[in-house]
C-alpha positions in Angstrom: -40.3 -44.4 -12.9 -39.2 -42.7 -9.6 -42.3 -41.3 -8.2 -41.6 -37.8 -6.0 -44.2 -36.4 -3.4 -47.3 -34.1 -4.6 -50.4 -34.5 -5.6 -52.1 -32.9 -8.5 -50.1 -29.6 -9.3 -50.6 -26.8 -7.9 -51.9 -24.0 -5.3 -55.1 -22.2 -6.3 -57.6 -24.4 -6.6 -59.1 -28.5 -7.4 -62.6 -29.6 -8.5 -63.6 -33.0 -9.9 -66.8 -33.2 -11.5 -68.8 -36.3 -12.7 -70.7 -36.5 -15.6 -73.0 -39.0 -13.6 -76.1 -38.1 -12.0 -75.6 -39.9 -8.8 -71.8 -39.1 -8.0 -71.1 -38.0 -4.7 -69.5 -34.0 -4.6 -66.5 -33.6 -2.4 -64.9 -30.1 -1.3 -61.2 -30.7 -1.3 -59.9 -30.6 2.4 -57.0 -28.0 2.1 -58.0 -26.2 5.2 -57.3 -29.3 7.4 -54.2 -29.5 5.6 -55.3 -33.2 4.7 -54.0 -32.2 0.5 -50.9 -31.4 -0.9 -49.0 -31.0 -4.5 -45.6 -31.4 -4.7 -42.7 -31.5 -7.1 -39.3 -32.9 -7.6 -36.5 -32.0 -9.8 -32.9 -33.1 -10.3 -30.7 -30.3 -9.6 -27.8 -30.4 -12.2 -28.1 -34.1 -11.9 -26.7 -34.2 -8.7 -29.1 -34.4 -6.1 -33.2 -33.7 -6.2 -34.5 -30.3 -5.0 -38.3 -31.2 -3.5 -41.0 -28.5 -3.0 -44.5 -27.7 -2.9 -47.3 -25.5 -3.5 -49.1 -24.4 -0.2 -51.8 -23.1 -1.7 -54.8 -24.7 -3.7 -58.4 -25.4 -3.1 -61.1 -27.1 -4.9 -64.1 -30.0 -5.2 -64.8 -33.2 -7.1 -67.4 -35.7 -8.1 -66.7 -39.5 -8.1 -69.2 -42.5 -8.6 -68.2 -45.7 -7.7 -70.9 -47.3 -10.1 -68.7 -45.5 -13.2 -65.9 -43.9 -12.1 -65.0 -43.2 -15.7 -67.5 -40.8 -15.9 -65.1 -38.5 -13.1 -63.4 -35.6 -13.8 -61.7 -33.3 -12.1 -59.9 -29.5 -11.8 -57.4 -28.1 -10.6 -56.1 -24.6 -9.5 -52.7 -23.6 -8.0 -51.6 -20.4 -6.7 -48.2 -20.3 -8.2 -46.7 -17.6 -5.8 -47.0 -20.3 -2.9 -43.9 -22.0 -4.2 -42.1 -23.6 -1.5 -38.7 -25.0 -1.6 -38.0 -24.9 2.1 -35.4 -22.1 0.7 -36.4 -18.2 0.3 -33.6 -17.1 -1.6 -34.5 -20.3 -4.3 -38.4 -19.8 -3.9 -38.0 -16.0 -4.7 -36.0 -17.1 -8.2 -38.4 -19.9 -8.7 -41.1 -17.2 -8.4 -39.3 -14.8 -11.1 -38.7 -14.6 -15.0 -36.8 -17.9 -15.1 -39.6 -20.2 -13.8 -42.4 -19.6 -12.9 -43.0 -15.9 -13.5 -45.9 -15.5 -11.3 -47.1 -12.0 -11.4 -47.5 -12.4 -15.1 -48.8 -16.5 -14.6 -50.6 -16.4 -10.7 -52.3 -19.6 -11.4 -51.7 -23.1 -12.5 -54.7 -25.3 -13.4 -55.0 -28.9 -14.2 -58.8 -29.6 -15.9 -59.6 -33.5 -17.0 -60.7 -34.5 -19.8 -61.3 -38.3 -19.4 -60.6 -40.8 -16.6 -59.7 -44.5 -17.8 -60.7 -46.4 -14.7 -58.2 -49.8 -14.7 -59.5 -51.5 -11.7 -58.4 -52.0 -8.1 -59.0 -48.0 -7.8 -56.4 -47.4 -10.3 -56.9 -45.3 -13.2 -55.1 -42.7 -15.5 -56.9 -38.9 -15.1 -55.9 -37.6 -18.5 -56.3 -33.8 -18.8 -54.7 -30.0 -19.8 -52.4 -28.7 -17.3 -52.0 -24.6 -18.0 -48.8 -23.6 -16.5 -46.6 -20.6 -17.4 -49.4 -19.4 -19.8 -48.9 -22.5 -21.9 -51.9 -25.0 -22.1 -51.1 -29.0 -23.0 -52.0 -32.3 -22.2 -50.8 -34.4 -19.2 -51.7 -37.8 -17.3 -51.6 -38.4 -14.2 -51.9 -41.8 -13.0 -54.0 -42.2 -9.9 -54.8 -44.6 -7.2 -57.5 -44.5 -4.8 -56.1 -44.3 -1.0 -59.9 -44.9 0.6 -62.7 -43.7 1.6 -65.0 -44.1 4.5 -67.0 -42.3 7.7 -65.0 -39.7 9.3 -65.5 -39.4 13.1 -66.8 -35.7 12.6 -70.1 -37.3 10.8 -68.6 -36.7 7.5 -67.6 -39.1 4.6 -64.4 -38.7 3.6 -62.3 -40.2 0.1 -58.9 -39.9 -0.9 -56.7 -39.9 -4.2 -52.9 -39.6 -5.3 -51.5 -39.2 -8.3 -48.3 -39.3 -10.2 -47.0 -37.5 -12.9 -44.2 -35.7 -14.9 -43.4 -33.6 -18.1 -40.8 -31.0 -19.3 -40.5 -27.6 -18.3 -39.8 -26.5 -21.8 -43.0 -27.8 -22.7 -44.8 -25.2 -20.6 -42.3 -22.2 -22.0 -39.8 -22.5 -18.9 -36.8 -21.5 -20.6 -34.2 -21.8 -18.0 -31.5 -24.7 -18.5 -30.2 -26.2 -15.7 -29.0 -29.3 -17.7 -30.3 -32.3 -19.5 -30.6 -34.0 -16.2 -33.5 -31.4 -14.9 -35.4 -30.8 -17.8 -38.2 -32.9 -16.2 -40.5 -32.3 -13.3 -42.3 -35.0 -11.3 -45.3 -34.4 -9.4 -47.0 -36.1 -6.5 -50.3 -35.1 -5.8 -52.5 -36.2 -2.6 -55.9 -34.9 -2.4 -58.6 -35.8 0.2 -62.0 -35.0 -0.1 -65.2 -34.4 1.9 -68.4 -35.6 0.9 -70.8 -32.4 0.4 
């Protein structure tokens, strides 16, 4: 499966959450810029148009002793579409897509994490999008973690996913080619 460049949908907002006692807290790092969720789709089957959402924010809770016990949330702030293209941001903002002053936020929420080993696992969850609600997975892989040189602790994430834009209620058909959107989501956090 191709996999395109963003990492956990959205611009609004991420937490991840452990159900363990001793899991380290981390506050997303979206004001260093050091996160980002992006999205790929085939335009008419003829070439990809790539984008992202500039704005999210967020926190989550990871224990290396059981990692299955993580979860994790996500909000986006749908308005901060970016397609490197304001004429094709403003339609992916209107009725057609995304429809974001009836839908303003996006928001992933996890329901289980199946750890796999070698820091891969597969973050299952409900992705709201479009005012529609269903279940997604995103498989993850841990990029590291470690000391930053501020005196912080510092881990990192990406993920991969994809569904169907009719599943969330986006109506508009631009061919059987684009009726699927990938997602790449990179997400660095700092240790609270």
């Amino acid at each position: 499966m191709y996999r395109p460049c963003l990492s956990t949908l959205a611009a609004g907002a991420l937490v991840v959450a452990s159900a363990s006692a001793v899991a380290d807290e981390y506050l997303v790092d979206t004001k260093g810029a050091h996160a980002f969720i992006q999205f790929q789709v085939k335009h008419l089957g003829y070439s990809w148009l790539v984008g992202r959402f500039n704005t999210f924010s967020g926190r989550f809770s990871y224990d290396e002793t059981n990692p299955g016990a993580s979860t994790v949330e996500v909000t986006i702030d749908t308005a901060s579409v970016d397609s490197n293209h304001a004429e094709r941001d403003k339609h992916l903002r209107n009725e057609d897509f995304l429809e974001v002053d009836k839908y303003p936020e996006a928001r992933f929420v996890s329901t289980s994490y199946r750890d796999l080993g070698d820091g891969k696992g597969v973050l299952d969850g409900e992705l709201t999008l479009h005012g529609v609600t269903r279940p997604i997975s995103i498989d993850v892989n841990q990029i590291g973690a470690g000391a930053d040189p501020w005196g912080g602790y510092r881990r990192g994430f990406e993920g991969h996913t994809q569904f169907a834009l009719s599943d969330f209620g986006i109506k508009k058909n631009l061919g059987p080619a684009s009726k699927d959107v990938y997602l790449w989501l990179g997400i660095e956090g700092i240790r609270q």
